[in-house]
PDB file of N, CA, C and O in Angstrom:
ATOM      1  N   UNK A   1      73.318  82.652 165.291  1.00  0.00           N
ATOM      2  CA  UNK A   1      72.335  83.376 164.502  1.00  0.00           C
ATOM      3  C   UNK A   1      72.884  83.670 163.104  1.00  0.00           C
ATOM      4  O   UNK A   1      72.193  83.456 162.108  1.00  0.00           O
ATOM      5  N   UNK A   2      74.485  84.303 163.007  1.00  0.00           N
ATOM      6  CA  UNK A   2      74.769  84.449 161.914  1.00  0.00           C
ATOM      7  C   UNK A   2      74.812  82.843 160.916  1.00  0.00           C
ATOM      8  O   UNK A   2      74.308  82.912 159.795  1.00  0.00           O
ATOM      9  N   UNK A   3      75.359  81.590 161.328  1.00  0.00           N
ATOM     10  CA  UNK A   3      75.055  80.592 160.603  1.00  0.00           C
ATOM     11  C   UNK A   3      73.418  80.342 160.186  1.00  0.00           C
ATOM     12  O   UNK A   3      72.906  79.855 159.178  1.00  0.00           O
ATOM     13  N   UNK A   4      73.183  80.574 160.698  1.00  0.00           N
ATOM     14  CA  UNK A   4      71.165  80.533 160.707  1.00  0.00           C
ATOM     15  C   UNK A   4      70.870  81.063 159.312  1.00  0.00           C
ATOM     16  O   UNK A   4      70.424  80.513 158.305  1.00  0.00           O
ATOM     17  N   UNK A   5      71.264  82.314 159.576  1.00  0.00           N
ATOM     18  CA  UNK A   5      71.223  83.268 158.383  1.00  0.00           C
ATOM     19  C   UNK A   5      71.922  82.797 156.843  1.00  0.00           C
ATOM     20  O   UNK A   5      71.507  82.652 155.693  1.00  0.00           O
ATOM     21  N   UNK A   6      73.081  82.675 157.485  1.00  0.00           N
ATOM     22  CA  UNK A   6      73.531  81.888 156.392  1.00  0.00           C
ATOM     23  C   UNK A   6      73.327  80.740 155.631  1.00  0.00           C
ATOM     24  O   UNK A   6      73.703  80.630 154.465  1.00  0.00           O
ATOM     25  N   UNK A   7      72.727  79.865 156.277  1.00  0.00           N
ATOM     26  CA  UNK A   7      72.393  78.673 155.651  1.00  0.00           C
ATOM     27  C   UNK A   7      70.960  78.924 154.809  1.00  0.00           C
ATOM     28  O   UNK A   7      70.713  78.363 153.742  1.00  0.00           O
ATOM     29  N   UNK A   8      70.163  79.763 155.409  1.00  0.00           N
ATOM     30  CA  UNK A   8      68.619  80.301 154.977  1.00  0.00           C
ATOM     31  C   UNK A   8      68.746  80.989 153.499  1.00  0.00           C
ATOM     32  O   UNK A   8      67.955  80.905 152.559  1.00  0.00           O
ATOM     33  N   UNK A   9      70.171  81.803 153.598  1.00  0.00           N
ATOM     34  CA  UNK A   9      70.421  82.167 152.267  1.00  0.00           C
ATOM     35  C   UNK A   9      71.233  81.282 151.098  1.00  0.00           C
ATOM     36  O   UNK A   9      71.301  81.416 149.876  1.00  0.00           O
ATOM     37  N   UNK A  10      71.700  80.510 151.845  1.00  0.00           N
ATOM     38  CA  UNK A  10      72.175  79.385 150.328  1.00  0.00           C
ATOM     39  C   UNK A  10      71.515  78.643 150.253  1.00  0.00           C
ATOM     40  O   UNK A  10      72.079  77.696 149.704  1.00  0.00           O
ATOM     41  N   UNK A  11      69.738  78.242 150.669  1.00  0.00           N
ATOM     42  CA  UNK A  11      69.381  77.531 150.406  1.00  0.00           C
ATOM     43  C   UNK A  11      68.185  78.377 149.391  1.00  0.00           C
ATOM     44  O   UNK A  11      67.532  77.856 148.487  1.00  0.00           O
ATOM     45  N   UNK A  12      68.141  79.504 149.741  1.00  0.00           N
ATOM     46  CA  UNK A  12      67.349  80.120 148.867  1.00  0.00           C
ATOM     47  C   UNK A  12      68.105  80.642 147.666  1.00  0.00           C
ATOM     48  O   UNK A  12      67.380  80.677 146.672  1.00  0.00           O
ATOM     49  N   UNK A  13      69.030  80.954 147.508  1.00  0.00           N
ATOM     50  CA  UNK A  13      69.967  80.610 146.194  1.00  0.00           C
ATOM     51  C   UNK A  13      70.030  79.705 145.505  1.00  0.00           C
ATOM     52  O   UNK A  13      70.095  79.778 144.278  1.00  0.00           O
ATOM     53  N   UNK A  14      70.020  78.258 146.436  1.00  0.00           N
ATOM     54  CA  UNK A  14      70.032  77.134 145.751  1.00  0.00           C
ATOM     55  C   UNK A  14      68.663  76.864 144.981  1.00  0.00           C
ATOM     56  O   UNK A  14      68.718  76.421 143.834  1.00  0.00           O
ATOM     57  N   UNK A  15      67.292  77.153 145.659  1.00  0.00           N
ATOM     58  CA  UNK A  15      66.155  76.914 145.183  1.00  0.00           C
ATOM     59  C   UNK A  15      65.598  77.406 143.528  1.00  0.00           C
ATOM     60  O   UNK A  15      64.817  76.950 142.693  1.00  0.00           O
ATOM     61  N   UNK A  16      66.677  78.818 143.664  1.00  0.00           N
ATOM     62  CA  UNK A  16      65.958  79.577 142.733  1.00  0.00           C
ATOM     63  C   UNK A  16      66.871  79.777 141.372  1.00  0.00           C
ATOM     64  O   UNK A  16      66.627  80.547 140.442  1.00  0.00           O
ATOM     65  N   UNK A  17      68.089  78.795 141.519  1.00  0.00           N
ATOM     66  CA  UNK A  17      68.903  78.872 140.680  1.00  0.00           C
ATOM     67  C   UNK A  17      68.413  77.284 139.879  1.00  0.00           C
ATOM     68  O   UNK A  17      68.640  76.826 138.759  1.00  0.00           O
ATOM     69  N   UNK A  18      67.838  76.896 140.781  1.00  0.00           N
ATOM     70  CA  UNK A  18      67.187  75.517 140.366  1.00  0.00           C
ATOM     71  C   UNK A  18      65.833  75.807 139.154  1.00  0.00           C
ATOM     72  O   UNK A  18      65.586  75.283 138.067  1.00  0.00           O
ATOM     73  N   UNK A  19      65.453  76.410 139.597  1.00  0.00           N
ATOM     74  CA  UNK A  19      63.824  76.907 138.977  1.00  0.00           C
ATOM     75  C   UNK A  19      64.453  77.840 137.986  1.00  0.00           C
ATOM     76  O   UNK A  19      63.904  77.597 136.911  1.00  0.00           O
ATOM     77  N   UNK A  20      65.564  79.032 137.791  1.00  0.00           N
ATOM     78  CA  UNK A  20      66.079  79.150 136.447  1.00  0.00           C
ATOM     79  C   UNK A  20      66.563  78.161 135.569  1.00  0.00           C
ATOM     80  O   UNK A  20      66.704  78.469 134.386  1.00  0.00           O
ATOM     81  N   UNK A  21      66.848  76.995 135.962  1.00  0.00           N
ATOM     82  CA  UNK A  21      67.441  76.416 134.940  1.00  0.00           C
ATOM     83  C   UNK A  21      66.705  74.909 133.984  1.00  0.00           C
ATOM     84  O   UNK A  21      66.913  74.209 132.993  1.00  0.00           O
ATOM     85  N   UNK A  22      65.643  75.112 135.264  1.00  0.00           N
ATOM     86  CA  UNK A  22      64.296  73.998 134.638  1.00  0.00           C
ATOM     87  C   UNK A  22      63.490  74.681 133.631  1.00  0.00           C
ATOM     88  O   UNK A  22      62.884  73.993 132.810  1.00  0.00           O
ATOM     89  N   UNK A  23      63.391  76.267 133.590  1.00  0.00           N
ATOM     90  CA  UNK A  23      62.549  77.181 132.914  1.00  0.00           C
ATOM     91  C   UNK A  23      63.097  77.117 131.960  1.00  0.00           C
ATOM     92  O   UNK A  23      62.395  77.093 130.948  1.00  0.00           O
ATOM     93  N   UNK A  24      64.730  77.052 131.778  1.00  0.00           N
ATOM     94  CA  UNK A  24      65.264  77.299 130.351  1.00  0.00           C
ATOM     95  C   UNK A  24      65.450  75.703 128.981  1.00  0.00           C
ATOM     96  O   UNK A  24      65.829  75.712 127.810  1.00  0.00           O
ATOM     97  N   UNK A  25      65.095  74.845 129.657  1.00  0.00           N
ATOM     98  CA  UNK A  25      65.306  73.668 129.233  1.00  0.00           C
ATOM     99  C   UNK A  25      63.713  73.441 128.338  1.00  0.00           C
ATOM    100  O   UNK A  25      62.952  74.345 128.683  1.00  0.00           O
ATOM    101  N   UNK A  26      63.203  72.705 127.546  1.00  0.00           N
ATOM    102  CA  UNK A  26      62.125  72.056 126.550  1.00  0.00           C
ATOM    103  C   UNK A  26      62.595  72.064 125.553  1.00  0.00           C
ATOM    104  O   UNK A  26      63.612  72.695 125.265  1.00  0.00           O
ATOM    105  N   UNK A  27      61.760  71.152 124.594  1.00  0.00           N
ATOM    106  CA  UNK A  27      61.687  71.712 123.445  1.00  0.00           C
ATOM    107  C   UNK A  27      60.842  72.602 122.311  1.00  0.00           C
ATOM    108  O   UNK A  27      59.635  72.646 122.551  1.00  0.00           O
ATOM    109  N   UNK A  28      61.144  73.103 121.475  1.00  0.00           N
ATOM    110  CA  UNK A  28      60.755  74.004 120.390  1.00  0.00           C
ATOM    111  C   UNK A  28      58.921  73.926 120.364  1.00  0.00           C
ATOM    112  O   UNK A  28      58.210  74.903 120.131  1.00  0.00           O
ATOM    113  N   UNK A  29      58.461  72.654 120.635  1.00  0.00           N
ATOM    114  CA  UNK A  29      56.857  72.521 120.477  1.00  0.00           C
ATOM    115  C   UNK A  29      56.098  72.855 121.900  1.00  0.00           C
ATOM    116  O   UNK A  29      54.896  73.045 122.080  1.00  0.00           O
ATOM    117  N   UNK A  30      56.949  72.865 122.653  1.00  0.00           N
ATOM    118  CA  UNK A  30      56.500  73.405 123.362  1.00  0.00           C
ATOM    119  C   UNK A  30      56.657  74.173 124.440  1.00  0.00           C
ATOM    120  O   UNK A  30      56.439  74.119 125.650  1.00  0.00           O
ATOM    121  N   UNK A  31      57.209  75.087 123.449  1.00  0.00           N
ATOM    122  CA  UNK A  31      57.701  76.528 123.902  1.00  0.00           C
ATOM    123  C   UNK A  31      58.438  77.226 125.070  1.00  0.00           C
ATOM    124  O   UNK A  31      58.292  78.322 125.611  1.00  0.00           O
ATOM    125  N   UNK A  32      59.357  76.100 125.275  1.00  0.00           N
ATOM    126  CA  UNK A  32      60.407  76.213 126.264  1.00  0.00           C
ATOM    127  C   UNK A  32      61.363  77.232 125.845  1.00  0.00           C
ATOM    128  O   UNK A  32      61.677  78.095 126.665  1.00  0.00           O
ATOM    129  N   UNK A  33      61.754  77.241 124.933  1.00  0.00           N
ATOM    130  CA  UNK A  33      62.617  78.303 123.919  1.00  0.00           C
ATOM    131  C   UNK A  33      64.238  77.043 123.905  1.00  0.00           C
ATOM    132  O   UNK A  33      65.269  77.214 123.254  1.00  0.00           O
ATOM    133  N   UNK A  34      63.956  76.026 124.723  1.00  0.00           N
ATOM    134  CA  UNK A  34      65.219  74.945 124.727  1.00  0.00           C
ATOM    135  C   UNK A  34      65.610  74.654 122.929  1.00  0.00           C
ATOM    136  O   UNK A  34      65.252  75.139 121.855  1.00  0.00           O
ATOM    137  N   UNK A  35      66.687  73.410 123.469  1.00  0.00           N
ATOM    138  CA  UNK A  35      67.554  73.288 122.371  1.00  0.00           C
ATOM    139  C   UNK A  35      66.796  71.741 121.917  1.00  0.00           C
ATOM    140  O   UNK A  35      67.323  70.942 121.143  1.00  0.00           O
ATOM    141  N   UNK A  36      65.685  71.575 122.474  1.00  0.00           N
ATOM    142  CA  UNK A  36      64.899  70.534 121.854  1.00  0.00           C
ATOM    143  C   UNK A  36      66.240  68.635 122.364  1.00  0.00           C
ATOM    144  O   UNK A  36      66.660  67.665 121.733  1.00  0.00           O
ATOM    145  N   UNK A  37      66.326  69.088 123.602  1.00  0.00           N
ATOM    146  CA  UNK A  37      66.685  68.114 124.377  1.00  0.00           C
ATOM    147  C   UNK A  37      65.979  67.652 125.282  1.00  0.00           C
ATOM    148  O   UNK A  37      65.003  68.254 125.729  1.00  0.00           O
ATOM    149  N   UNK A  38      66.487  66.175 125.804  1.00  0.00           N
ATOM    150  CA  UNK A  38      65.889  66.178 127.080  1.00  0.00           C
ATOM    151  C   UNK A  38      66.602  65.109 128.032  1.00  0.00           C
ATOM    152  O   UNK A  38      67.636  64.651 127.546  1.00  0.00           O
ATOM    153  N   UNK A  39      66.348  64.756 128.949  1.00  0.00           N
ATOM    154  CA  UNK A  39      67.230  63.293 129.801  1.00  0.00           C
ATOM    155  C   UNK A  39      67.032  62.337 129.103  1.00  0.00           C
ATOM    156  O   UNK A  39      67.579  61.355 129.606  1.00  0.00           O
ATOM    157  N   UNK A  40      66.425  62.061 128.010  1.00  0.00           N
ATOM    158  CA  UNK A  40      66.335  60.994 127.394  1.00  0.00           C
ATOM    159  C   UNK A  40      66.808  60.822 126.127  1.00  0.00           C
ATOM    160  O   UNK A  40      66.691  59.753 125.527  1.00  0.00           O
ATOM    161  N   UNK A  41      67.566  62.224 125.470  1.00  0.00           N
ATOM    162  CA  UNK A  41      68.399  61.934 124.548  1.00  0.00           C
ATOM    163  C   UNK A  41      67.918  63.471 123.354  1.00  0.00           C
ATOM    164  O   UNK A  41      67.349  64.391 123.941  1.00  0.00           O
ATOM    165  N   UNK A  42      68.126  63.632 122.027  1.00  0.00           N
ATOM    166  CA  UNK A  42      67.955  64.691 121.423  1.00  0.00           C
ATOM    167  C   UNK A  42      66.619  64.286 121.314  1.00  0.00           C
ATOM    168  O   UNK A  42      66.378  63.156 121.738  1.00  0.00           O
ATOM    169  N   UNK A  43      65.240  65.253 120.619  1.00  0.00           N
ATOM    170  CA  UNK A  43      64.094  64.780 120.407  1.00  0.00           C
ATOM    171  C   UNK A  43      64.587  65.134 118.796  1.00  0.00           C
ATOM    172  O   UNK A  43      65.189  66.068 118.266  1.00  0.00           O
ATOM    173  N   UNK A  44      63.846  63.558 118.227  1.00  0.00           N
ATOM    174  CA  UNK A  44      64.153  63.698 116.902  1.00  0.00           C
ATOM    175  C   UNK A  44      62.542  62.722 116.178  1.00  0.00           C
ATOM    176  O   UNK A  44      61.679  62.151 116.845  1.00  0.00           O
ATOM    177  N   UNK A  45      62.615  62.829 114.890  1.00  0.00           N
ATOM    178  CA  UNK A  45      61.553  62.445 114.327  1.00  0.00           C
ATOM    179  C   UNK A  45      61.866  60.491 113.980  1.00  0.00           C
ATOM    180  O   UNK A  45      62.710  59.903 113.304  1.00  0.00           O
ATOM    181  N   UNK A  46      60.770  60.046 114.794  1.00  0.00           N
ATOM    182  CA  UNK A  46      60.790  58.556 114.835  1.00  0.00           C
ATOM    183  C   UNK A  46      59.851  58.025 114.493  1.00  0.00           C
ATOM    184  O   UNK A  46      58.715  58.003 114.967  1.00  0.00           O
ATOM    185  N   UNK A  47      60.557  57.275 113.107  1.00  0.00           N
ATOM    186  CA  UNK A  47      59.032  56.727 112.408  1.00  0.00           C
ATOM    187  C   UNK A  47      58.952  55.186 113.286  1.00  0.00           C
ATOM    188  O   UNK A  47      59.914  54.492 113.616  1.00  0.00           O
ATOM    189  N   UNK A  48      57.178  54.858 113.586  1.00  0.00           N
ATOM    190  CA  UNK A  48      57.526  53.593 114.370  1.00  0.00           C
ATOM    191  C   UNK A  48      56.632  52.711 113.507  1.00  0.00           C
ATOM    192  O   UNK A  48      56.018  52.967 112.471  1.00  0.00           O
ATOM    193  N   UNK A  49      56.743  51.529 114.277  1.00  0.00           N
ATOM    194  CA  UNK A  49      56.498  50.181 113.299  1.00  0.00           C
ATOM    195  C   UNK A  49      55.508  50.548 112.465  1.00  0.00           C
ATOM    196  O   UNK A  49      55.612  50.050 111.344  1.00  0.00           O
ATOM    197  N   UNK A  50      54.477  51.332 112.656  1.00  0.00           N
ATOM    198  CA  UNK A  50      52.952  51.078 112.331  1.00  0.00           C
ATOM    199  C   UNK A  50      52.939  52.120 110.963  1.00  0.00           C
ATOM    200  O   UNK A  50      52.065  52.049 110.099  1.00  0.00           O
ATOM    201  N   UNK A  51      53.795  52.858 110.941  1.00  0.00           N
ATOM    202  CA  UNK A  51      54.206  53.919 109.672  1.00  0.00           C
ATOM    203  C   UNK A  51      53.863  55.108 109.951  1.00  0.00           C
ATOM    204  O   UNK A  51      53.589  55.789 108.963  1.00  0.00           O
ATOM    205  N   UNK A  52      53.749  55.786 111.302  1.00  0.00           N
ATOM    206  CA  UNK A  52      53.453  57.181 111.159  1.00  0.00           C
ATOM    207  C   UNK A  52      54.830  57.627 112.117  1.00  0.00           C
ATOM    208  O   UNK A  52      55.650  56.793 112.501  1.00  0.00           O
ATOM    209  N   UNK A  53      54.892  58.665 112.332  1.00  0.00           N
ATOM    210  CA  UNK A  53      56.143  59.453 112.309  1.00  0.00           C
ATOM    211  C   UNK A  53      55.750  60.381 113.954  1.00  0.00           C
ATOM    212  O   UNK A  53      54.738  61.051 114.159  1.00  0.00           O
ATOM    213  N   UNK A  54      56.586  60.202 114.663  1.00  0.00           N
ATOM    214  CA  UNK A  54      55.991  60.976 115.849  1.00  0.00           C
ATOM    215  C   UNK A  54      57.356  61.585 116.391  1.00  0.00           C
ATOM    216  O   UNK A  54      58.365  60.962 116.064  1.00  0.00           O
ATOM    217  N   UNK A  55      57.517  62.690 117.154  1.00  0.00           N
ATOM    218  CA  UNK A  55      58.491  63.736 117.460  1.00  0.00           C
ATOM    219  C   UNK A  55      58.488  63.605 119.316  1.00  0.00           C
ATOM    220  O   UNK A  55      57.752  64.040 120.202  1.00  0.00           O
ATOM    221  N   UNK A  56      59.910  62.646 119.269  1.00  0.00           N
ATOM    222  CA  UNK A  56      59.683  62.115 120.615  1.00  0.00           C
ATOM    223  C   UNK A  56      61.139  62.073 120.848  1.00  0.00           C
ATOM    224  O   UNK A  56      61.992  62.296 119.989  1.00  0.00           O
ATOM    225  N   UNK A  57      61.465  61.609 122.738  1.00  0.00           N
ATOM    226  CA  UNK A  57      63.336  61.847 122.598  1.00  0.00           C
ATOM    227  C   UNK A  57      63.646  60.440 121.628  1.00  0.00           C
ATOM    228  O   UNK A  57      62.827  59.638 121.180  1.00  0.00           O
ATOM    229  N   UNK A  58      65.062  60.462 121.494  1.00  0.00           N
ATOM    230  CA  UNK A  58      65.612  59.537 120.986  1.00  0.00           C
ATOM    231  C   UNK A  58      65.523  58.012 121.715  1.00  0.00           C
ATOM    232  O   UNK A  58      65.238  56.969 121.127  1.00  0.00           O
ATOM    233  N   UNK A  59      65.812  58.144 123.024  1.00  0.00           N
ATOM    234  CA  UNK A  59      65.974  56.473 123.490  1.00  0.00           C
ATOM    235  C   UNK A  59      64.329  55.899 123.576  1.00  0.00           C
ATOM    236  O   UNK A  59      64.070  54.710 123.761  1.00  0.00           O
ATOM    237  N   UNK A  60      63.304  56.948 123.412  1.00  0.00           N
ATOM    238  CA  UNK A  60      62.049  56.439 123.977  1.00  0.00           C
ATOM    239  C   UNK A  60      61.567  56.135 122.460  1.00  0.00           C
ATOM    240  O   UNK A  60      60.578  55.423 122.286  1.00  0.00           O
ATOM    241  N   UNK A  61      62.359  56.746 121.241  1.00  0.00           N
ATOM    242  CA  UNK A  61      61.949  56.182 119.808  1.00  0.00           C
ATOM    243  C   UNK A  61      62.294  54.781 119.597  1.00  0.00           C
ATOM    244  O   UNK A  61      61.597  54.024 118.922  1.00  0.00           O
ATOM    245  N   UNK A  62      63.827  54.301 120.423  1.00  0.00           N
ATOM    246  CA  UNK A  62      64.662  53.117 119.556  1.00  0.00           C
ATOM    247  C   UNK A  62      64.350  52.167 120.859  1.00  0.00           C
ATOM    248  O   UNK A  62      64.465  50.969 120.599  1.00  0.00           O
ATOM    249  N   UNK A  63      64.016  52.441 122.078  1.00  0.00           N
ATOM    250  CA  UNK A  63      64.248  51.523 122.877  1.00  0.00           C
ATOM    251  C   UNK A  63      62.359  51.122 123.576  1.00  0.00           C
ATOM    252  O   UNK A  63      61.972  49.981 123.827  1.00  0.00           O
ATOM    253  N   UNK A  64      61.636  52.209 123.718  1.00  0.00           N
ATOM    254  CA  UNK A  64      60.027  51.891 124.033  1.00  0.00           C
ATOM    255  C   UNK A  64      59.082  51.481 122.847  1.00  0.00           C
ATOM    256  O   UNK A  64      58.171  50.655 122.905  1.00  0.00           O
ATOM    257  N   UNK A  65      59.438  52.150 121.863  1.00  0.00           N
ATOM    258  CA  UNK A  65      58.929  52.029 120.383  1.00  0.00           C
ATOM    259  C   UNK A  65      59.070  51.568 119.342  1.00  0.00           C
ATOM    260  O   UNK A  65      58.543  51.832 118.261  1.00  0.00           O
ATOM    261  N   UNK A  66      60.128  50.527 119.766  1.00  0.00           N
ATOM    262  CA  UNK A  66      60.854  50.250 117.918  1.00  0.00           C
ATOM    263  C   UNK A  66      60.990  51.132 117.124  1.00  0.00           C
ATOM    264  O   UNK A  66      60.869  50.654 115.996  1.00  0.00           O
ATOM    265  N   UNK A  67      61.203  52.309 117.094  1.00  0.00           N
ATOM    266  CA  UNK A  67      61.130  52.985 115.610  1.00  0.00           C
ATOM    267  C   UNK A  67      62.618  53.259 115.341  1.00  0.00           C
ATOM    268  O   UNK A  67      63.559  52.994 116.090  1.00  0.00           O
ATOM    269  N   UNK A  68      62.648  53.754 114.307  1.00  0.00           N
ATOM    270  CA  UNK A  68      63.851  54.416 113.523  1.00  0.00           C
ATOM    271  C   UNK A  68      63.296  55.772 113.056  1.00  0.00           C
ATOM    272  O   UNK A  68      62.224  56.157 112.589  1.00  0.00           O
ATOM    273  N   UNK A  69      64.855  56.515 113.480  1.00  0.00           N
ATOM    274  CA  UNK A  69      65.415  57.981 113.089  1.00  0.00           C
ATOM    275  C   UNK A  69      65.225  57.926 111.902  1.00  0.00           C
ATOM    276  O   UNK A  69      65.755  57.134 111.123  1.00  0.00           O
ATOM    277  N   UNK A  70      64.105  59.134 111.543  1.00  0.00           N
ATOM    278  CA  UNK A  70      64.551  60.003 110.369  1.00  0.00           C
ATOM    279  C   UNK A  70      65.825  60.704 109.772  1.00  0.00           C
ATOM    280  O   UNK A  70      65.741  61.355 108.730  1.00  0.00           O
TER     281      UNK A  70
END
C-alpha cells in the first residue's frame, strides 16, 4: 500500500511539473511571457522569396521557406 502511494505521488509531481514548464515557454506574440523560442530554433524575422517578412522559428524560415534572416 505504501508503494501504491508512492508511486501515485511521483506521478502526480511528475504531471504537474510538466504543465509548469509548458506554461512558461512561447513567444512574446503570443503571450507566453517566453524568451521567444521554440524546438525549432530562435523565432526571428524571415523575409521569404516572395518579399514579405513573416515572424516564424528559424529552421522553418531557412529550411520550409527559403527565406533569409533579418
Amino acid at each position: 500500500m505504501k508503494g501504491l502511494l508512492i508511486a501515485a505521488m511521483a506521478t502526480m509531481l511528475f504531471l504537474s511539473g510538466g504543465a509548469l514548464a509548458s506554461s512558461s515557454q512561447g513567444n512574446s506574440t503570443q503571450g507566453g511571457g517566453g524568451n521567444g523560442s521554440s524546438a525549432a530554433g530562435p523565432w526571428v524575422d524571415c523575409k521569404l522569396p516572395d518579399g514579405s517578412v513573416d515572424y516564424i522559428p528559424l529552421m522553418i524560415c531557412t529550411m520550409q521557406k527559403n527565406g533569409k534572416v533579418n
